[in-house]
Backbone as JSON, one array per atom type, in Angstrom:
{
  "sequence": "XXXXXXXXXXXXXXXXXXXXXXXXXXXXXXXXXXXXXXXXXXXXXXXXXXXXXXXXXXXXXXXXXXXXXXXXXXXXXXXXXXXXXXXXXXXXXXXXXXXXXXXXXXXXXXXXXXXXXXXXXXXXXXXXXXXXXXXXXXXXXXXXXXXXXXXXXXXXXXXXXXXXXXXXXXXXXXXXXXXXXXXXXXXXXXXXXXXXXXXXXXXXXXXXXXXXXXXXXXXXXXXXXXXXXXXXXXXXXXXXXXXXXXXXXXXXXXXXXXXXXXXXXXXXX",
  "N": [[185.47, 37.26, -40.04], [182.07, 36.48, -40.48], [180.13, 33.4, -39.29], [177.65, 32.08, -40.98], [174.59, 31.01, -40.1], [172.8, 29.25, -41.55], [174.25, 27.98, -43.36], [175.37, 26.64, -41.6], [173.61, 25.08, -40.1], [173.19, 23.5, -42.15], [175.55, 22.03, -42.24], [175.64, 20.84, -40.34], [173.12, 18.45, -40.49], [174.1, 17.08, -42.73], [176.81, 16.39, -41.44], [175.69, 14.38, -39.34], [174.11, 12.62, -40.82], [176.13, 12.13, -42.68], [175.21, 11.73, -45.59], [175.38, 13.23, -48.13], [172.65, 13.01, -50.12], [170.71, 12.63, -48.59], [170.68, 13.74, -46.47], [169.87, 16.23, -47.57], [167.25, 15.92, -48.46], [165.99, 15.75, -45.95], [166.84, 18.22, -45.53], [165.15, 19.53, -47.38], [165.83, 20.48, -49.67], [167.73, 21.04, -52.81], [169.79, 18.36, -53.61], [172.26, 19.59, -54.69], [172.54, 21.61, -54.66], [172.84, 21.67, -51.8], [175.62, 20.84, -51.8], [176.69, 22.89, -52.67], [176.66, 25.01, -50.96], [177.98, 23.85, -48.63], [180.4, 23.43, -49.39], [180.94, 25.93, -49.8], [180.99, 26.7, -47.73], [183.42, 25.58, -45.8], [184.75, 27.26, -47.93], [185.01, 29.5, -46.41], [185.89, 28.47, -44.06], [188.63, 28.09, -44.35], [189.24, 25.36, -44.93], [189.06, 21.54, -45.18], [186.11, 19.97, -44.72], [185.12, 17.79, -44.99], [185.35, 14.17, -45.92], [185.56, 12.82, -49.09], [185.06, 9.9, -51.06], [184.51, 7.16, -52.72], [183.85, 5.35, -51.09], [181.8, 6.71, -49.41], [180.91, 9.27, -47.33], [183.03, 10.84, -44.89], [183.59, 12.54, -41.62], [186.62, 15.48, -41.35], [188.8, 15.78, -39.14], [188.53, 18.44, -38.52], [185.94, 18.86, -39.34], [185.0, 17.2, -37.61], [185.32, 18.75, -35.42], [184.19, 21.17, -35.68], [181.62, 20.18, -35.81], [181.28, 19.47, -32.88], [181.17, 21.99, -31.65], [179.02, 23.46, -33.33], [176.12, 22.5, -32.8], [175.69, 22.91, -29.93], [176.0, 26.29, -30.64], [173.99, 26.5, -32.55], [171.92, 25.72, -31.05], [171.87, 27.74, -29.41], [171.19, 30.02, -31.08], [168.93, 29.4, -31.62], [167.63, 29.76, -29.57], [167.78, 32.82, -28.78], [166.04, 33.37, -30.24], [163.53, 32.33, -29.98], [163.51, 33.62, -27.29], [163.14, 36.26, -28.13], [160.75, 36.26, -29.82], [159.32, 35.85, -27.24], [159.61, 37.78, -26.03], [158.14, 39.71, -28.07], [155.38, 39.12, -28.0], [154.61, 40.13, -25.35], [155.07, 38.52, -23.6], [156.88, 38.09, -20.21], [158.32, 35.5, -19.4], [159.32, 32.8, -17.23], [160.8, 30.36, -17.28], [161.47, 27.04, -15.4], [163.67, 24.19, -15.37], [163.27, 20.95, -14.22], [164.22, 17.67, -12.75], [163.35, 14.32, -12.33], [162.01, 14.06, -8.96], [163.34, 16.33, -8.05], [162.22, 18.63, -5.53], [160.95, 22.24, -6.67], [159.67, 23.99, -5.05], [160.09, 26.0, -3.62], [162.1, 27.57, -4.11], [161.08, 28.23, -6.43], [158.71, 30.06, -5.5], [159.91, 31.83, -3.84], [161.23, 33.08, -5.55], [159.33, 33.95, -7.69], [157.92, 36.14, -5.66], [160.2, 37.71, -5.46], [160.05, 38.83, -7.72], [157.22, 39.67, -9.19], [156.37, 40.23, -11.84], [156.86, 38.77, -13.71], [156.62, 35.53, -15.07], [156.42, 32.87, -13.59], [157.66, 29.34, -14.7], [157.59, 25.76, -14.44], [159.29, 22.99, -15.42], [159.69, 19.58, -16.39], [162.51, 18.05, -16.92], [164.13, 15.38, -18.42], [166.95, 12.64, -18.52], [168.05, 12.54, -21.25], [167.64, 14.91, -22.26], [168.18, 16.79, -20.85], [169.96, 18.69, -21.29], [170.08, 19.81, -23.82], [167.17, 21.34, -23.67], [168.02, 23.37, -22.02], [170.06, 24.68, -23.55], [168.47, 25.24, -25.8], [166.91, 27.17, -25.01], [164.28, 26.42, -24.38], [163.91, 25.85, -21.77], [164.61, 28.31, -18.96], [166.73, 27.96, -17.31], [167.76, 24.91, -15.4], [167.2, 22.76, -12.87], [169.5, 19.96, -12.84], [170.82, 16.44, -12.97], [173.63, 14.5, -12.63], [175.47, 11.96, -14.77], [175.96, 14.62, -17.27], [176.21, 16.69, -19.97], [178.63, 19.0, -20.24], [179.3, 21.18, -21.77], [178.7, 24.48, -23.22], [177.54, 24.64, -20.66], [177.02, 26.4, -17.69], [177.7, 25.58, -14.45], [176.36, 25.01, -11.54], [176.85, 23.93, -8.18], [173.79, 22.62, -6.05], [172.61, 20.38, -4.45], [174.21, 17.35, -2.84], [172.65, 13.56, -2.42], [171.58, 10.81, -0.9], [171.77, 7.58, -2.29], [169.54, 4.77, -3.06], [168.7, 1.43, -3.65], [166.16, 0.27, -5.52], [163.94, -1.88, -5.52], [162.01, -5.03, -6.76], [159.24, -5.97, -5.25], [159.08, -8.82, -4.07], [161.78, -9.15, -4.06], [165.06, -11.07, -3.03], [166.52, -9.4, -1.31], [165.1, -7.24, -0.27], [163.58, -6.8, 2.32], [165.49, -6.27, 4.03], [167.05, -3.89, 5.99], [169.41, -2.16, 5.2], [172.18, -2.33, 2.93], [174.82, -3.14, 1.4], [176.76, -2.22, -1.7], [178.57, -5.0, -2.78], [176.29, -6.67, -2.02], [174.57, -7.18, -3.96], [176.02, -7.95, -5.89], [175.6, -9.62, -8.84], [173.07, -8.76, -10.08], [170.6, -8.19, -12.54], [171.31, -4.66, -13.7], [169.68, -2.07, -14.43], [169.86, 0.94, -16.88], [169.64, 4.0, -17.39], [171.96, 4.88, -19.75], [173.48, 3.51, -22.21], [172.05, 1.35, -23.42], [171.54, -1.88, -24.16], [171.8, -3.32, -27.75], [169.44, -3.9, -28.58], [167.68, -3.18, -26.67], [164.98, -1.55, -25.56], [165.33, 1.8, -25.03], [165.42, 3.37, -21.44], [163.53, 6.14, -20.25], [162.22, 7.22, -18.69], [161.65, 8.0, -15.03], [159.36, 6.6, -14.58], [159.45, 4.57, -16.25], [161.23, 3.04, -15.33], [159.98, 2.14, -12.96], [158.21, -0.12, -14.08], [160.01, -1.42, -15.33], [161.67, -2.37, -13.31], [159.53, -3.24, -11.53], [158.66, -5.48, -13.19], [160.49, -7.62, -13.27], [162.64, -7.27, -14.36], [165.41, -6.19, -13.54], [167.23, -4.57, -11.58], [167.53, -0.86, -9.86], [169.34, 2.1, -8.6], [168.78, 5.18, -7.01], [168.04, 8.28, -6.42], [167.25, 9.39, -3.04], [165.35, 10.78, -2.47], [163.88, 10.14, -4.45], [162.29, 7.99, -3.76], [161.19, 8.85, -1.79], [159.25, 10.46, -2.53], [157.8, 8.74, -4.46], [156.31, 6.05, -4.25], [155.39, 2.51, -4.11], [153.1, -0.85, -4.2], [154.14, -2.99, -5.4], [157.12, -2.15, -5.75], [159.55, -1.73, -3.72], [161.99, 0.09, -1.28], [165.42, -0.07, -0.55], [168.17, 1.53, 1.69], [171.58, 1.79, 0.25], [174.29, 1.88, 1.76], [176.9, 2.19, 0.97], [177.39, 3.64, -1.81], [177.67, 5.56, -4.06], [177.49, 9.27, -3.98], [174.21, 10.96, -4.82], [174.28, 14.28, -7.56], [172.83, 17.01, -7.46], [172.85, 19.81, -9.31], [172.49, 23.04, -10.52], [171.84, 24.31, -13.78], [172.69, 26.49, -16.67], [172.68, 28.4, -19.38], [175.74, 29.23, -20.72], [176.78, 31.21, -21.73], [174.33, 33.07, -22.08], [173.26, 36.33, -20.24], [171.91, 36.81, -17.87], [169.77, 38.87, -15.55], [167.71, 37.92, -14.58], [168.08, 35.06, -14.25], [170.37, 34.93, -12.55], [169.02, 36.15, -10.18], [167.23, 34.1, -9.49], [169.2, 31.54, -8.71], [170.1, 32.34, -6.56], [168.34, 32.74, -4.97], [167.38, 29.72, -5.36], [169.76, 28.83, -3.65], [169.66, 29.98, -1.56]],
  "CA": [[184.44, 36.57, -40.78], [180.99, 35.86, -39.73], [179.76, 32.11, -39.48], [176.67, 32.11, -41.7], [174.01, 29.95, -39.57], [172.47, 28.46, -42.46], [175.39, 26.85, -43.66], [176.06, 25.69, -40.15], [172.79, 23.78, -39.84], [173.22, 22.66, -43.82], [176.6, 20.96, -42.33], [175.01, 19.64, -38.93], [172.72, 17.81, -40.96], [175.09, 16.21, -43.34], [177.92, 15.76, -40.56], [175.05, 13.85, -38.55], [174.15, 11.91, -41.47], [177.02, 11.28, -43.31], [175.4, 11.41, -46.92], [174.39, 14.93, -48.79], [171.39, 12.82, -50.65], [169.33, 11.75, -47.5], [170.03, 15.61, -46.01], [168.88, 17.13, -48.65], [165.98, 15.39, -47.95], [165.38, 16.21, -44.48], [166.35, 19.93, -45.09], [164.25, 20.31, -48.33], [166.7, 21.56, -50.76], [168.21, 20.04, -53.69], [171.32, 18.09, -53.16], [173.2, 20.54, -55.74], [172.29, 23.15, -53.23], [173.19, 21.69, -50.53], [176.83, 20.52, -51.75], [177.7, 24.05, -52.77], [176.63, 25.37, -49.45], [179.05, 23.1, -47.71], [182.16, 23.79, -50.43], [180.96, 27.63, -49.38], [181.53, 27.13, -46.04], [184.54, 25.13, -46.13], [185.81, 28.28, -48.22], [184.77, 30.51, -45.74], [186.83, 28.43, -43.11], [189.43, 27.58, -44.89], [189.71, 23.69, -44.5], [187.75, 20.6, -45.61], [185.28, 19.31, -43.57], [184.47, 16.07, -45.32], [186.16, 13.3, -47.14], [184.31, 12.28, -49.63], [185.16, 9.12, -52.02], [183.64, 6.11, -53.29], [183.06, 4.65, -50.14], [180.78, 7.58, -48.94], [181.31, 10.37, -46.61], [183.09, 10.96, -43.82], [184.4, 13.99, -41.21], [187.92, 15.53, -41.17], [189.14, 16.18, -37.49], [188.16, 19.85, -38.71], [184.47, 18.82, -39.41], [184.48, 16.44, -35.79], [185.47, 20.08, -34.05], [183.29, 21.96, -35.97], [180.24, 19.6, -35.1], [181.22, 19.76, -31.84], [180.93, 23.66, -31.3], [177.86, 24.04, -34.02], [175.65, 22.51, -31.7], [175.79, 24.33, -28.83], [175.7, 27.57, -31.06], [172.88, 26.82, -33.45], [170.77, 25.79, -29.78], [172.0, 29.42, -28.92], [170.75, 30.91, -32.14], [167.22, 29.06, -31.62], [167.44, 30.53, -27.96], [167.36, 33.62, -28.73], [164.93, 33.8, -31.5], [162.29, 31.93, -29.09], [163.2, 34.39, -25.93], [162.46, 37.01, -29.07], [159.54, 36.25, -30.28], [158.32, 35.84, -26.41], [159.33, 39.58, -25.58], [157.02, 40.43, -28.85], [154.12, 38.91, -27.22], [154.91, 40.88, -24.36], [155.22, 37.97, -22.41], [158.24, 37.83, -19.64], [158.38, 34.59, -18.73], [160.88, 32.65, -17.02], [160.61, 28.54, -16.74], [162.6, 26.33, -14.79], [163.3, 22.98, -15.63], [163.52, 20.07, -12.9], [164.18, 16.28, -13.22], [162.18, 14.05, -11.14], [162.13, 14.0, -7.46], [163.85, 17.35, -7.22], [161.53, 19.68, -5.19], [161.83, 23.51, -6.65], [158.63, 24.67, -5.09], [160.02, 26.99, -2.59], [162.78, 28.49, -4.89], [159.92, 29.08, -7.7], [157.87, 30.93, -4.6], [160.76, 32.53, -3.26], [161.77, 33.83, -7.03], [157.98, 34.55, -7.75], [157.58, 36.79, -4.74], [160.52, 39.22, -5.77], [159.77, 39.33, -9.14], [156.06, 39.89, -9.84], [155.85, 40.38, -13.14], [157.18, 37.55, -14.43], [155.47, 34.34, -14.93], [157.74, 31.73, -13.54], [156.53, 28.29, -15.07], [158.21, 24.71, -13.77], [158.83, 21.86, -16.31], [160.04, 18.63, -15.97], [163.42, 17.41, -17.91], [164.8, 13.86, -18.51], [168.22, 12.49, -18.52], [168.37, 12.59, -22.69], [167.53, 16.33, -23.06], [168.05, 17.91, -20.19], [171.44, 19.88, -21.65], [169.5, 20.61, -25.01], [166.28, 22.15, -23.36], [168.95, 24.71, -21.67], [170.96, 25.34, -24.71], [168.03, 25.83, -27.22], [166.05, 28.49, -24.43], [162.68, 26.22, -23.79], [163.86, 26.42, -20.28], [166.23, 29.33, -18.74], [167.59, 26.87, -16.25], [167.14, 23.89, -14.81], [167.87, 21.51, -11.96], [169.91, 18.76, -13.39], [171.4, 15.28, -12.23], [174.69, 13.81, -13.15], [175.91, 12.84, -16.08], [175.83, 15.91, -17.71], [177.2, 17.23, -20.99], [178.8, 20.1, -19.59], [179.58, 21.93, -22.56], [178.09, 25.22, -23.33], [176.97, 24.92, -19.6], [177.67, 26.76, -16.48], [176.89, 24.85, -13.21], [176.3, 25.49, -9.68], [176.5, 22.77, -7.12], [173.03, 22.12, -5.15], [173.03, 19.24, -2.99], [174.0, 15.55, -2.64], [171.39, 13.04, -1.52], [171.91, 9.03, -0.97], [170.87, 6.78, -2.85], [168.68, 3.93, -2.12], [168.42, 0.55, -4.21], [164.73, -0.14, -6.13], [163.54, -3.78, -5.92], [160.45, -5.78, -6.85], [158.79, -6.1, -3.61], [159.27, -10.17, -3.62], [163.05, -9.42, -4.16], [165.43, -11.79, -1.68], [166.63, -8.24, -0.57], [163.9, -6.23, -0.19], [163.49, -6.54, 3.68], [167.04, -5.67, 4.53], [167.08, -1.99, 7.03], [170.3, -1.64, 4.15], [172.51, -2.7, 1.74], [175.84, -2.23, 0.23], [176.93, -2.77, -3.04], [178.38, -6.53, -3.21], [175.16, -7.49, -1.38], [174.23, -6.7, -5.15], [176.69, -8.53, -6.94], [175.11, -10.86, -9.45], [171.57, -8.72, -10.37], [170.88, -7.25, -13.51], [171.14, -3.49, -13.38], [169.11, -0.81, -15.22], [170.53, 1.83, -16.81], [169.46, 5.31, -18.38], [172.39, 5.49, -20.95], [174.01, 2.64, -23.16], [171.6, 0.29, -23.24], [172.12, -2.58, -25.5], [171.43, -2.77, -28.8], [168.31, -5.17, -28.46], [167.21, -2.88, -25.64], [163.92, -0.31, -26.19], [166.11, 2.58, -23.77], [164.82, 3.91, -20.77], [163.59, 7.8, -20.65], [161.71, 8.53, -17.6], [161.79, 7.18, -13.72], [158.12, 5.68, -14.62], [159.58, 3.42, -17.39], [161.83, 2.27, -14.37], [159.57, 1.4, -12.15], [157.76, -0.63, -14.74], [160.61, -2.7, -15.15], [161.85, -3.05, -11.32], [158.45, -3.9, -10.85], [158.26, -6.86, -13.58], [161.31, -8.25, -12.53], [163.53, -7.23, -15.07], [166.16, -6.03, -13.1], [167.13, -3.03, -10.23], [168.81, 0.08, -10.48], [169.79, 2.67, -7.49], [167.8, 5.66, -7.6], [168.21, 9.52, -4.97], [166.05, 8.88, -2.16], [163.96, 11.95, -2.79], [162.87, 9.55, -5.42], [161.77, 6.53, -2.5], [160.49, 9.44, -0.99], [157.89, 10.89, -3.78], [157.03, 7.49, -5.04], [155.43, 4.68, -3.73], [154.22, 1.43, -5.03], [153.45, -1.4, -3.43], [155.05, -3.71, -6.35], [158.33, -1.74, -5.32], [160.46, -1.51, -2.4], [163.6, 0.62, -1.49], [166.99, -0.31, 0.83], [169.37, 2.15, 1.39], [172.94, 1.64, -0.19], [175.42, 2.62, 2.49], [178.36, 2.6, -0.08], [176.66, 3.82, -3.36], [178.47, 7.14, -4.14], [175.94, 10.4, -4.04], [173.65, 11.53, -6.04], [174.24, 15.0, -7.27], [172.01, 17.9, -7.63], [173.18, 21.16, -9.82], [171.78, 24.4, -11.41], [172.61, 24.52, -15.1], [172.18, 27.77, -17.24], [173.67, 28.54, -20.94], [177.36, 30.21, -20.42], [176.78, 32.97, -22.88], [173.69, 34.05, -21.47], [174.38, 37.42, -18.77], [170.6, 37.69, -17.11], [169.99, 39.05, -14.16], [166.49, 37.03, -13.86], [169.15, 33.62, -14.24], [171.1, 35.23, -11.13], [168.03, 35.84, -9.24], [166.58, 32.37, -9.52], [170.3, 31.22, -8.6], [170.17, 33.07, -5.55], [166.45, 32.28, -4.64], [167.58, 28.6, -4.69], [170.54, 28.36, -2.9], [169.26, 31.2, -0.06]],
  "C": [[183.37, 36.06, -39.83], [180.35, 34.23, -39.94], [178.45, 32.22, -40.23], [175.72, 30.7, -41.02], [173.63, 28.79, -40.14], [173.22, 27.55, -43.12], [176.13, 26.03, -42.67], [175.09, 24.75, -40.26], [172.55, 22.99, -41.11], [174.55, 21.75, -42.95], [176.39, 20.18, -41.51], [174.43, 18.55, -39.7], [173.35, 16.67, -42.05], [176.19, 15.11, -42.25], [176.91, 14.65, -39.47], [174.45, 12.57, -39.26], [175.01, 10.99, -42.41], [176.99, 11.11, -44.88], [174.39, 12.58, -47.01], [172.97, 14.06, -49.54], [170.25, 12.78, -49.54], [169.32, 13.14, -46.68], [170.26, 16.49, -46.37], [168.09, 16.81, -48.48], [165.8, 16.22, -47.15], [166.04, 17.78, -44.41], [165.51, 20.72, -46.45], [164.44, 21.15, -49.57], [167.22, 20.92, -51.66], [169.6, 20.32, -53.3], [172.59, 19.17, -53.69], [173.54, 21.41, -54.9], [172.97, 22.96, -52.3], [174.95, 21.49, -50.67], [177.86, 22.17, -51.78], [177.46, 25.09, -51.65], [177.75, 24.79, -48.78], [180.01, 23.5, -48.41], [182.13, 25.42, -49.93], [181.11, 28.19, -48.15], [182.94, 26.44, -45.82], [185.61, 26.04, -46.88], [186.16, 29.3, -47.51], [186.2, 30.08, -44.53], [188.13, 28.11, -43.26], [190.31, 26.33, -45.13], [188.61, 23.18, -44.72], [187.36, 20.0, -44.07], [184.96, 18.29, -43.66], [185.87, 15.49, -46.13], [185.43, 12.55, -47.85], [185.44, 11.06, -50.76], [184.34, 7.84, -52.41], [182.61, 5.41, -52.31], [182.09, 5.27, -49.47], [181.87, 9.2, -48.43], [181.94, 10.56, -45.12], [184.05, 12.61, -43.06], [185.98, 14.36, -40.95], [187.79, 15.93, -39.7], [188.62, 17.73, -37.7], [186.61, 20.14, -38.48], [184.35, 18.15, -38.07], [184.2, 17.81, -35.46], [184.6, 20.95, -34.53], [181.95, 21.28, -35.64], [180.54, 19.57, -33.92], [180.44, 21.06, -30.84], [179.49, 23.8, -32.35], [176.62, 23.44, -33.01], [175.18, 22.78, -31.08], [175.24, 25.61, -29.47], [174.61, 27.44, -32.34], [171.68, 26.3, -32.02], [170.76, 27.39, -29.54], [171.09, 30.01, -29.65], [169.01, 30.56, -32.24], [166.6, 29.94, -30.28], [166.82, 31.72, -27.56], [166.28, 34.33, -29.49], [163.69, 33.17, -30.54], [162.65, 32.72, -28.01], [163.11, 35.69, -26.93], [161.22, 37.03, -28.87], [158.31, 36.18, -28.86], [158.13, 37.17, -25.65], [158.05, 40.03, -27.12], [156.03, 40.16, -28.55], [153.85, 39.51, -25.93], [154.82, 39.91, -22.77], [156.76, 37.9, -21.48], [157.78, 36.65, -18.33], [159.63, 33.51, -18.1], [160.88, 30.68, -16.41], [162.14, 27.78, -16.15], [162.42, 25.01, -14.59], [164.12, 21.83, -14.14], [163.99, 18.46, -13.23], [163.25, 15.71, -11.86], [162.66, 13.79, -9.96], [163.12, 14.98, -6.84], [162.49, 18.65, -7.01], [161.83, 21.13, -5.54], [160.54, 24.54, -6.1], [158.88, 25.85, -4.29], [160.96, 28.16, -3.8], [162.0, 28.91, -5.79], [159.5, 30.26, -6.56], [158.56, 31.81, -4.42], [160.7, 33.68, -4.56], [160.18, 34.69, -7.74], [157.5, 36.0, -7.11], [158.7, 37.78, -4.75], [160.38, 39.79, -7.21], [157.9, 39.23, -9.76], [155.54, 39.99, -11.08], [156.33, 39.78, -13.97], [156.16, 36.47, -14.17], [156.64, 33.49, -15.18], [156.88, 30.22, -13.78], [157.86, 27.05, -14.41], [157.93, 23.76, -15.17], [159.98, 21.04, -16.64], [161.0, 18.05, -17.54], [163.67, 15.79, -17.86], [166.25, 13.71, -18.77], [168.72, 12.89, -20.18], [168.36, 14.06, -23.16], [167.39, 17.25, -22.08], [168.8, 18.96, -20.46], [170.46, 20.69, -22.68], [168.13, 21.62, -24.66], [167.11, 23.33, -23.15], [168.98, 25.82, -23.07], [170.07, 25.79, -25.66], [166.41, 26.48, -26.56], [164.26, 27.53, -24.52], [162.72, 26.29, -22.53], [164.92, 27.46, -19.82], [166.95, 28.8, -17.74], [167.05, 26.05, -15.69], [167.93, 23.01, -13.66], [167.88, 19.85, -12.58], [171.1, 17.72, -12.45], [172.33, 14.6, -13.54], [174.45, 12.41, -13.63], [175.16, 13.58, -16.85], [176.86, 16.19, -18.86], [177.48, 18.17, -20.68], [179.36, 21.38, -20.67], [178.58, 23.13, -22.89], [177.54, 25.93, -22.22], [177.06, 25.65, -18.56], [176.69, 26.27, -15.43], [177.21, 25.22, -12.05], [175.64, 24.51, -8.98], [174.74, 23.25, -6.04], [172.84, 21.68, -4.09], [173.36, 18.22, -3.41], [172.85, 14.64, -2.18], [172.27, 11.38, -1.87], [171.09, 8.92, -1.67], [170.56, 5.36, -2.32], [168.5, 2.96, -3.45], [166.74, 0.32, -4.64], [164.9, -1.46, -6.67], [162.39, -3.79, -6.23], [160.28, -5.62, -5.06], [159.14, -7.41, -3.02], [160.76, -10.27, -3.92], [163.34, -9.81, -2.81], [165.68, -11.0, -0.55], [165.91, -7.47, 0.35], [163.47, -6.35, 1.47], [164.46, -6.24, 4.8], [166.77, -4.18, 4.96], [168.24, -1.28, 5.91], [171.23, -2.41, 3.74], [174.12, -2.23, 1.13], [176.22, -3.09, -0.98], [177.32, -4.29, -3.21], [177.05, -7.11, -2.61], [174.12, -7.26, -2.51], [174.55, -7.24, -6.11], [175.78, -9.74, -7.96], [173.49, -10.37, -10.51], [172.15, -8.16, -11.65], [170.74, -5.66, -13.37], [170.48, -2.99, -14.6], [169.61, -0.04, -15.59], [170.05, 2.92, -17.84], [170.17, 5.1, -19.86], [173.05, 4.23, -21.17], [173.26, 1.34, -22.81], [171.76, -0.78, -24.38], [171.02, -2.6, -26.35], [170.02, -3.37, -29.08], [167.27, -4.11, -27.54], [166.05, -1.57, -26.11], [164.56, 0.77, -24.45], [165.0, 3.23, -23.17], [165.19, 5.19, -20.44], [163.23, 8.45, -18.89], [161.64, 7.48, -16.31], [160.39, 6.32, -14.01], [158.73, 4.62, -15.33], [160.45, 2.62, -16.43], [161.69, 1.49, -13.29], [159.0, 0.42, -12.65], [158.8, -1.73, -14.85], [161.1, -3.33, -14.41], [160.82, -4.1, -11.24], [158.24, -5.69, -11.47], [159.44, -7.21, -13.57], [162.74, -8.2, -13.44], [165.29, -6.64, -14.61], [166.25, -4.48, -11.97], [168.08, -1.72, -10.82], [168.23, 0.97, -9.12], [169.36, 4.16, -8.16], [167.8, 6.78, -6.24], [166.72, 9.08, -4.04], [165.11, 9.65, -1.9], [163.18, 11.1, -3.89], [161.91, 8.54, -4.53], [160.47, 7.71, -1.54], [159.2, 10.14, -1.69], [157.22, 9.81, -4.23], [157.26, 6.8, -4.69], [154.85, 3.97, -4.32], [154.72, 0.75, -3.96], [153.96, -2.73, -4.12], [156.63, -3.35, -6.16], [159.0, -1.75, -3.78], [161.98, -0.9, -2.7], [164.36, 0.44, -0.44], [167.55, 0.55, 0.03], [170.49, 1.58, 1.31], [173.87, 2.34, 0.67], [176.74, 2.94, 1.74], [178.49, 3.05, -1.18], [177.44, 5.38, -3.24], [176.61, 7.82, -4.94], [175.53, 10.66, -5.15], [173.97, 12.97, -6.33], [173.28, 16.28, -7.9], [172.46, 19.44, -8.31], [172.35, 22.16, -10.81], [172.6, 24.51, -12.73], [171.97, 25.35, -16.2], [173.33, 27.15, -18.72], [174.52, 29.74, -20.16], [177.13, 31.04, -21.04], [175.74, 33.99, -22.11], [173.75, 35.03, -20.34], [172.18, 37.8, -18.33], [170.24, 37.51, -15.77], [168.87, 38.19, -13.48], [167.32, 35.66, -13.44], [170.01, 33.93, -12.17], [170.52, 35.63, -10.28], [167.91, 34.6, -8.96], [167.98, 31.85, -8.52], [170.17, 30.81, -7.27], [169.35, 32.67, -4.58], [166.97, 30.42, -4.29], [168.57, 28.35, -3.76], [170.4, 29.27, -1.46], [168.36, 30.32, 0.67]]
}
């Protein structure tokens, strides 16, 4: 049996919401529609995916594992319909996504210079979407920094780099040669992912310096970053005990192209 896509992203949308009235909405279909789509896939797999009673909706361990894996494979299915539609334009292009303060200018050049007839483009990910750019083909790989959803992914170690503490400039610290962690104890830290619930979350290293800078607290940061950016509201001490930063190549696992295993090659040569 074949998975029928459409009834995959009819159940994403539910299993993400939780109630068939509100996505029906947001996929444009009447709820009627959408329920016997889901009962039609549910026959297909032969197990419920929801529990539905008074109190609303919720997923069986069947529907968790199936939103797990749909995912991944409806990014796939977008993947290849956008590296489609860019062979019908007769473009062969091949982008490679970066996060900030990793240099890929030599591996683009390198990768440029045996492949000519490609058009290798560079473009800059963030911690929130760097997996999903991969998985749903706007970039064909990218240099990504830990944590990482590693699902769907296949990775190839890079490098390590230290990291280096980001203060205000009038922090008590901030003229210290270095630094280890209890010489830390007590600040507030910054943090990319679970910010509290009060908190407007931070996306990109600018929104970080913004708040270093107004005094809202520090956060530890690869020193290719200390080393690309400069303010003079900021200052950076290195962390002698801060565990590394790390640097890896992350492609979609399904995909088999040989441009992917160029590039690869090109960077780590």
């Amino acid at each position: 049996m074949d998975l029928d896509l459409r009834k995959v992203r009819y159940f994403v949308a539910v299993a993400e919401l939780l109630h068939f009235g509100r996505a029906a909405e947001q996929l444009h279909i009447a709820q009627p529609v959408l329920s016997r789509q889901i009962r039609s896939l549910e026959k297909d797999l032969g197990a419920a995916l929801f529990e539905r009673d008074s109190h609303g909706v919720a997923l069986t361990a069947v529907g968790r594992q199936l939103l797990d894996d749909a995912r991944p494979l409806l990014a796939s299915a977008d993947a290849v319909r956008r590296r489609a539609h860019r062979a019908a334009r007769g473009t062969r292009r091949f982008v490679v996504g970066f996060r900030a303060g990793v240099v890929v200018t030599h591996a683009v050049r390198a990768f440029g210079a045996a492949h000519p007839d490609v058009d290798v483009q560079a473009r800059r990910v963030e911690w929130d979407d760097q997996e999903q750019l991969i998985l749903d083909g706007t970039v064909d790989l990218a240099y990504v920094r830990r944590p990482i959803r590693e699902q769907g992914l296949t990775l190839s170690p890079v490098c390590t780099e230290a990291r280096v503490a980001m203060l205000p400039a009038e922090h008590r610290l901030s003229g210290k040669q270095e630094l280890v962690l209890t010489d830390l104890d007590g600040e507030t830290w910054l943090r990319y992912v679970d910010p509290r619930p009060d908190d407007v979350p931070i996306r990109t290293i600018e929104e970080k310096f913004e708040r270093v800078a107004a005094g809202t607290g520090i956060t530890l940061v690869p020193v290719s970053i200390a080393e690309q950016y400069s303010r003079p509201d900021i200052t950076y001490v290195p962390v002698v005990d801060a565990e590394p930063d790390e640097v890896l190549l992350a492609w979609d696992a399904s995909r088999r192209s040989p441009l992917i295993t160029a590039f690869v090659a090109a960077a780590q040569g």
